[in-house]
C-alpha positions as a printed Julia matrix, in Angstrom:
385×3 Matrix{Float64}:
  16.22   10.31   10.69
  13.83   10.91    7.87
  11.71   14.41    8.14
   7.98   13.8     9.14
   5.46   15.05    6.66
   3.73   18.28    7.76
   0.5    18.36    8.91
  -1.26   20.73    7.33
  -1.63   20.61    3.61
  -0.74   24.44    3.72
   2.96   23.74    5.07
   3.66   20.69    3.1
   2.65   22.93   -0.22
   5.06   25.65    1.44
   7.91   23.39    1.61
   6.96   21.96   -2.11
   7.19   25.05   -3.77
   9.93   26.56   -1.55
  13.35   26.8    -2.95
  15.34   23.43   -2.66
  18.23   24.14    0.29
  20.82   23.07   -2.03
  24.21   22.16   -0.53
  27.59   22.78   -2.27
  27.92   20.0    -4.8
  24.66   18.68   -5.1
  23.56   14.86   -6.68
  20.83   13.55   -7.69
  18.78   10.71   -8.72
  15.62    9.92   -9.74
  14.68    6.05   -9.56
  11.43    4.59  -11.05
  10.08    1.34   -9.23
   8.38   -0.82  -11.46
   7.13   -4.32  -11.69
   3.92   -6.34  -11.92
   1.0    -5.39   -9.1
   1.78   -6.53   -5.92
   5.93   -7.22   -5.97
   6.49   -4.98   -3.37
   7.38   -1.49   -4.78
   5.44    0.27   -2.51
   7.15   -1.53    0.68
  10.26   -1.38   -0.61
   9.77    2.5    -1.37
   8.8     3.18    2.52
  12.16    1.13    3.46
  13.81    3.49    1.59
  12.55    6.27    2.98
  12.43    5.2     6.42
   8.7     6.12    7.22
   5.81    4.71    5.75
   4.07    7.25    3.29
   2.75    4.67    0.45
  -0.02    2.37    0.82
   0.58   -1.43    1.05
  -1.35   -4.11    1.06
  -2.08   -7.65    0.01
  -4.66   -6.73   -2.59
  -3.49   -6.07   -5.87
  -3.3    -2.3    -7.22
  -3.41   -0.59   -3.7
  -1.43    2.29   -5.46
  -3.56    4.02   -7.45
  -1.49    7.3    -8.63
   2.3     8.23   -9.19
   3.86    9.79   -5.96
   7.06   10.65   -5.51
   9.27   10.08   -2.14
  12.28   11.74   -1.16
  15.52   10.52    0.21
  17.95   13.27    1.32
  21.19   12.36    2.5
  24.41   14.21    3.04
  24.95   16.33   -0.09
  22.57   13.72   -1.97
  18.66   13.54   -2.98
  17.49   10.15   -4.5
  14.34   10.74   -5.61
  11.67    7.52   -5.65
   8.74    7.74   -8.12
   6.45    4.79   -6.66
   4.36    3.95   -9.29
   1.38    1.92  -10.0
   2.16   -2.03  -11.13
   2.73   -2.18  -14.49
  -0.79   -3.69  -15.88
  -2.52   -4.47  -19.41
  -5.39   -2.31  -20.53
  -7.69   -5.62  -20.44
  -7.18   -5.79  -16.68
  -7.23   -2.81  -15.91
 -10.77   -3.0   -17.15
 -11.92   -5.62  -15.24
 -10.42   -3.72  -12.25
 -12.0    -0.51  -13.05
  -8.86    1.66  -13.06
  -8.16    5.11  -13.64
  -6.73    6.14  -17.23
  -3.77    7.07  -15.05
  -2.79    3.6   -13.77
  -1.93    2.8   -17.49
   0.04    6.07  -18.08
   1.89    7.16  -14.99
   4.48    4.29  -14.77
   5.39    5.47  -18.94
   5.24    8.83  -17.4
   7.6     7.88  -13.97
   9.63    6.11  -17.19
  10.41    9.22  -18.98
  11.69   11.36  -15.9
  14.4     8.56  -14.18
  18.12    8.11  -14.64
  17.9     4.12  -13.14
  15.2     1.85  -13.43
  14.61   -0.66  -10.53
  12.58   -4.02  -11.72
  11.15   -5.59   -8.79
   9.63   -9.08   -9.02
   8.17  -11.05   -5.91
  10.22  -14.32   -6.1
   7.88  -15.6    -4.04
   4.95  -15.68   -6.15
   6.05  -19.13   -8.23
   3.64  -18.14  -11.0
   5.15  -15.14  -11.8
   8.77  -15.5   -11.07
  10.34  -17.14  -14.29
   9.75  -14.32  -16.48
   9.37  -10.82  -16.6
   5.61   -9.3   -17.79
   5.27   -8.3   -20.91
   4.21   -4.83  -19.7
   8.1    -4.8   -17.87
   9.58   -5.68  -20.87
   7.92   -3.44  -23.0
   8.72   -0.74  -20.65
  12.27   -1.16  -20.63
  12.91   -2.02  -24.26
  10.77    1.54  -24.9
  13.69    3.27  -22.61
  16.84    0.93  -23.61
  19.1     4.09  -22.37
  17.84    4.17  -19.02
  20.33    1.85  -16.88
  18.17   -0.74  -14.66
  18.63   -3.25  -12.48
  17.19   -6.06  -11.17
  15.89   -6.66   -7.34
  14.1    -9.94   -6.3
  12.49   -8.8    -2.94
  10.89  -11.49   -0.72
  13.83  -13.65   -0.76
  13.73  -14.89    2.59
   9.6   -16.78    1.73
  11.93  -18.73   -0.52
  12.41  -22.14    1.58
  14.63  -23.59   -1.5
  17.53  -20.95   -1.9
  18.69  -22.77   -5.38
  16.14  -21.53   -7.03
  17.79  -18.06   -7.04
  20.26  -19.69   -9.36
  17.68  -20.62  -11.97
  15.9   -17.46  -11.49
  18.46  -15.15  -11.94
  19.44  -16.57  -15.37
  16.35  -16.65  -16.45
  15.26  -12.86  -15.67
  18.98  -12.04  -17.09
  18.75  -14.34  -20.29
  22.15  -15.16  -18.64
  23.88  -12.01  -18.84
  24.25   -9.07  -16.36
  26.6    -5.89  -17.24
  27.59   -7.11  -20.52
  29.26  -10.34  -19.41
  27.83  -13.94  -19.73
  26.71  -15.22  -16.2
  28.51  -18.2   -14.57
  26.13  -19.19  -11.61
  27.21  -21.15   -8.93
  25.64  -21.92   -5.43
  28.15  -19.72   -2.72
  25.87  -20.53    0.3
  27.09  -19.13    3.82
  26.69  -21.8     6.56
  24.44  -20.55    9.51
  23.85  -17.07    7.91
  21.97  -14.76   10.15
  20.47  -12.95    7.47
  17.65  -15.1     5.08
  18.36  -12.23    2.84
  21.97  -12.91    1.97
  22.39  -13.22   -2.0
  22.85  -17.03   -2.29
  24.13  -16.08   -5.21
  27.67  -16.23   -6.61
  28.11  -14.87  -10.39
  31.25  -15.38  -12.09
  31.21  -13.05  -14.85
  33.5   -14.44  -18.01
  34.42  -11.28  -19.95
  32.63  -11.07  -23.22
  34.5   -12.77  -26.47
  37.61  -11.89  -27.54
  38.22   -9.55  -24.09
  41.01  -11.97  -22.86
  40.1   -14.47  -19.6
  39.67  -12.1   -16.61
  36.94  -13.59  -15.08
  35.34  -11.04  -12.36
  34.23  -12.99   -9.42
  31.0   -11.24   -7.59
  30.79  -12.86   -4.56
  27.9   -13.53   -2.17
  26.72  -10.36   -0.6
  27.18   -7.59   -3.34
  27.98   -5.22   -0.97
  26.94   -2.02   -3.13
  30.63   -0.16   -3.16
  32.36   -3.53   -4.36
  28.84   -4.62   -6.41
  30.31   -1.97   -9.35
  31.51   -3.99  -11.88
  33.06   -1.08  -13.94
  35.53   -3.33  -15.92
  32.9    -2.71  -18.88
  30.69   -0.62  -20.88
  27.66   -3.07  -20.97
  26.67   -3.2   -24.35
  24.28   -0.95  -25.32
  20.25   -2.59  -25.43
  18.8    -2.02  -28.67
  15.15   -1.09  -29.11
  13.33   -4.58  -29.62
   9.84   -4.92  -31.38
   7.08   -6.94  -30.13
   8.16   -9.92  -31.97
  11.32   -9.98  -30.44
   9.9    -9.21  -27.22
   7.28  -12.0   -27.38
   9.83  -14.61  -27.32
  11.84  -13.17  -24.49
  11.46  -13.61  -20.72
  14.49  -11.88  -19.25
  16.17   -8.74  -19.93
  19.76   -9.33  -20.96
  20.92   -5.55  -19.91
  20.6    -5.04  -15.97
  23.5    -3.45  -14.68
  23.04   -5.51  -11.17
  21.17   -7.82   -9.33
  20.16   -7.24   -5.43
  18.17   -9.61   -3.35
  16.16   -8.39   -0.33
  13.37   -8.87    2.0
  11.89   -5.14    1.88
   8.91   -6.37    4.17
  11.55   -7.26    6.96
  13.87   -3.94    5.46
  16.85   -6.9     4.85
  19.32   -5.62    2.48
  17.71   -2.61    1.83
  20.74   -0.9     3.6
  23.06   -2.36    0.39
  20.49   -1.65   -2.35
  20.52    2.48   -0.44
  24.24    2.23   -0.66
  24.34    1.79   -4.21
  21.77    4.25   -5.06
  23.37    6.52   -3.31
  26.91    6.16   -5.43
  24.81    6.27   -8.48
  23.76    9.66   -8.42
  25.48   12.42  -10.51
  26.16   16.26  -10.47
  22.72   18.25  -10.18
  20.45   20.61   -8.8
  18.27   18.99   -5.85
  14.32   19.26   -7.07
  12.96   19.14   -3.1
  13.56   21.04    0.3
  15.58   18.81    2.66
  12.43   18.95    5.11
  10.25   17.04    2.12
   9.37   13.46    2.43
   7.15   13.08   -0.64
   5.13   15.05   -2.73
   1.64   13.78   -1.33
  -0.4    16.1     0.74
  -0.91   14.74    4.3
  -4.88   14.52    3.23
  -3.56   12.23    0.54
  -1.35   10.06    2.58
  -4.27   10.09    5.33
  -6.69    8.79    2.29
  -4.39    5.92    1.17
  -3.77    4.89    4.51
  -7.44    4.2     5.58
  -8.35    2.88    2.57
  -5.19    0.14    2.86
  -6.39   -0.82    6.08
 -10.03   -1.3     4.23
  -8.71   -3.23    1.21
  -7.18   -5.23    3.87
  -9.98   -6.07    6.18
 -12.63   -5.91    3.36
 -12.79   -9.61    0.75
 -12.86   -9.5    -3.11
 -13.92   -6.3    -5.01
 -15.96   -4.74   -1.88
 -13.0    -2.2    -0.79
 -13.11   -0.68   -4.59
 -16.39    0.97   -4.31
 -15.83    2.65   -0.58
 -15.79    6.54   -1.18
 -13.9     9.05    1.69
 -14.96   11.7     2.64
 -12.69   13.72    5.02
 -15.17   16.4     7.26
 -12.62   17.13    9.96
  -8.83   17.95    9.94
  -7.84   20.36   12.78
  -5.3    21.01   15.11
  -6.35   19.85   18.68
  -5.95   21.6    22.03
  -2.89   20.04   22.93
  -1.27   19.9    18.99
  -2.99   16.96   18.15
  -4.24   16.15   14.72
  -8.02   15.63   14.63
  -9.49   13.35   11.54
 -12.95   12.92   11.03
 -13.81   10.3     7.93
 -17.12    9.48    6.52
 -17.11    6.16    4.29
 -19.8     5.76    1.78
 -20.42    2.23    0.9
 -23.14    1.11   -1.89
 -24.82   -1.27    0.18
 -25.94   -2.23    3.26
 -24.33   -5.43    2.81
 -21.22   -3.73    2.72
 -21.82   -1.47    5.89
 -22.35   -4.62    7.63
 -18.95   -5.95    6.93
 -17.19   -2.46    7.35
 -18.64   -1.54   10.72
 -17.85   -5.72   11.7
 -19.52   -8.02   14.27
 -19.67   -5.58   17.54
 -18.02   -2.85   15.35
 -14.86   -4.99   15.55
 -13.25   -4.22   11.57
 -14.02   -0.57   11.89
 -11.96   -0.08   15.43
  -9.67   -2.43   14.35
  -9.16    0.36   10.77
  -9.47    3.45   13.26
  -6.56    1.83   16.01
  -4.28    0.49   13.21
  -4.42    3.74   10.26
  -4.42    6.2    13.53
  -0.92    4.46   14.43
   0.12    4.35   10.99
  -0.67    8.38   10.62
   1.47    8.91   13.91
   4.26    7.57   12.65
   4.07   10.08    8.87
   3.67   13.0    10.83
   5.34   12.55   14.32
   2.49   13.41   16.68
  -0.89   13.0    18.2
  -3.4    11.64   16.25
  -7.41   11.55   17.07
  -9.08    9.36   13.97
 -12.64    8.82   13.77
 -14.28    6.93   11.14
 -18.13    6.68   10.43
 -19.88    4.69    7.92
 -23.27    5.24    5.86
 -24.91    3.69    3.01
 -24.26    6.37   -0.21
 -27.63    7.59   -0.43
């Protein structure tokens, strides 16, 4: 079971700084998330992790700032750098985003040894093509291995358009070898999940005819397809990458519903194979690098960029008065929201103060579940004056 994050922000920076309890032959692995706002990194991060400690929610850019989780496991640490959706400086403009949601993915870039791309198959006007901002990231760090995850697989009522979609986002080529796609469909599968997916992979020209057949569930120990070196990417320009809509380098392909944690489990697997030799960089007792005020924050204001329509949940400000042990070892959290206008109270607060409990009883449970116990929330709203 994963470690709850500690309570108070003293502790958590105790077990931050403290000396990592490395085991005998330690691994490690560091795994940037990327993909376009809204694909699911953030879910897929808390799957990972098995508690929830990043924000999710429908609206677009809901995380704000790099964080890093933790995954400790046996003599192995994968370590997740969640980062913000990959996003053009034009919209992040119009969005009024920090300078950092621009930088920190490049940053997360620099520090990982496997890149995941996640794109929300799903969303049928994004799904035929990577961004530009994906692409641009990865042909910036060809050396980095990535692969590619379509999440939300089982919203797809047509499972043949996995087919299409993976040779597109591959430009028909995973691992160095030329993609044969064909449909390998299990009758009354349990799972929605289930790669529907069956890629031959004909060995690159003049390698002889071993064809490597990859069948449908790409289970991750049998999912290594070590029979090559994948060629290695070379560093395109922006013409090149202007013309482009897949990236013809992924080492894999997973498919998963991280909402409903399906295949998660094989994606883990792998990760965990793919880590090397290496120091570990956290205490076994650390979840992420957020302090629980932090987590707390993002929490609440999910639930409020939930509840909340358009732009309204961008200008709510927290302010966090209370955070104290109780009598009994409960945690007490007093909030004050500042909205702009009374408009916006209105809404917050709900008819019969129905949004605001509905916040308080939802983020309280939420906060339970990070740190394992008791937890008193209390919320108040105010026009900023």
């Amino acid at each position: 079971h994963p470690p709850p994050v500690a309570t108070s922000k003293k502790e958590q920076d105790r077990l931050l700084r403290g000396r990592p309890d490395q085991p005998q032959n330690p691994k490690v692995l560091r795994i940037a998330i990327i993909g376009a706002p809204n694909a699911g990194k953030s879910t897929l991060s808390n799957q990972l992790l098995g508690r929830k400690v990043f924000p999710v929610s429908q609206k677009v850019h809901t995380t704000r700032c790099k964080a890093r989780g933790v995954v400790t496991h046996e003599d192995t640490q994968l370590i997740i750098l969640d980062t913000p959706g990959l996003t053009s400086p034009f919209k992040a403009k119009r969005h009024k985003l920090e300078e950092a949601m621009l930088t920190d993915p490049w940053d997360s870039m620099k520090h990982a040894d496997l890149v995941l791309v996640l794109v929300d198959v799903s969303d049928h006007w994004t799904r035929n093509s990577l961004s530009k901002e994906v692409l641009k990231c990865l042909s910036q760090f060809p050396q980095i291995p990535s692969v590619l995850v379509l999440n939300k697989v089982d919203l797809l009522k047509n499972k043949f358009i996995l087919l299409e979609l993976v040779t597109e986002l591959t430009e028909g080529i995973v691992n160095g070898k030329k993609l044969e796609v064909s449909s390998a469909f299990k009758d009354n599968s349990s799972s929605s999940a289930k790669s529907a997916v069956q890629i031959t992979q004909a060995s690159p020209p003049g390698k002889g005819d071993n064809t490597l057949d990859n069948s449908s569930d790409m289970r991750a120990s049998e999912s290594h397809l070590v029979t090559e070196e994948a060629q290695r990417p070379k560093h395109y320009g922006p013409r090149d990458l202007k013309n482009m809509k897949g990236w013809p380098f992924f080492q894999e392909i997973f498919m998963l519903a991280a909402l409903r944690g399906e295949e998660v489990d094989t994606l883990k697997r792998y990760l965990l194979l793919q880590a090397k030799p290496g120091a570990w960089e956290f205490h076994s007792g650390v979840l992420t690098s957020q302090s629980p005020q932090e987590i707390c924050n993002n929490i609440i204001r999910e639930k409020i960029l939930e509840y909340l329509p358009l732009e309204v949940p961008y200008g709510v400000i927290q302010v966090t008065e209370m955070w104290e042990e109780g009598p009994s070892g409960e945690l007490l959290i007093a909030q004050k929201l500042l909205v702009p206008r009374k408009s916006h109270m209105t809404m917050l607060i709900g008819r019969g103060g129905k949004v605001i409990s509905r916040i308080v009883q939802e983020a309280g449970q939420d906060l339970m579940n990070v740190f394992l116990c008791d937890v008193r929330l209390r919320l108040q709203v105010e026009v900023k004056s």
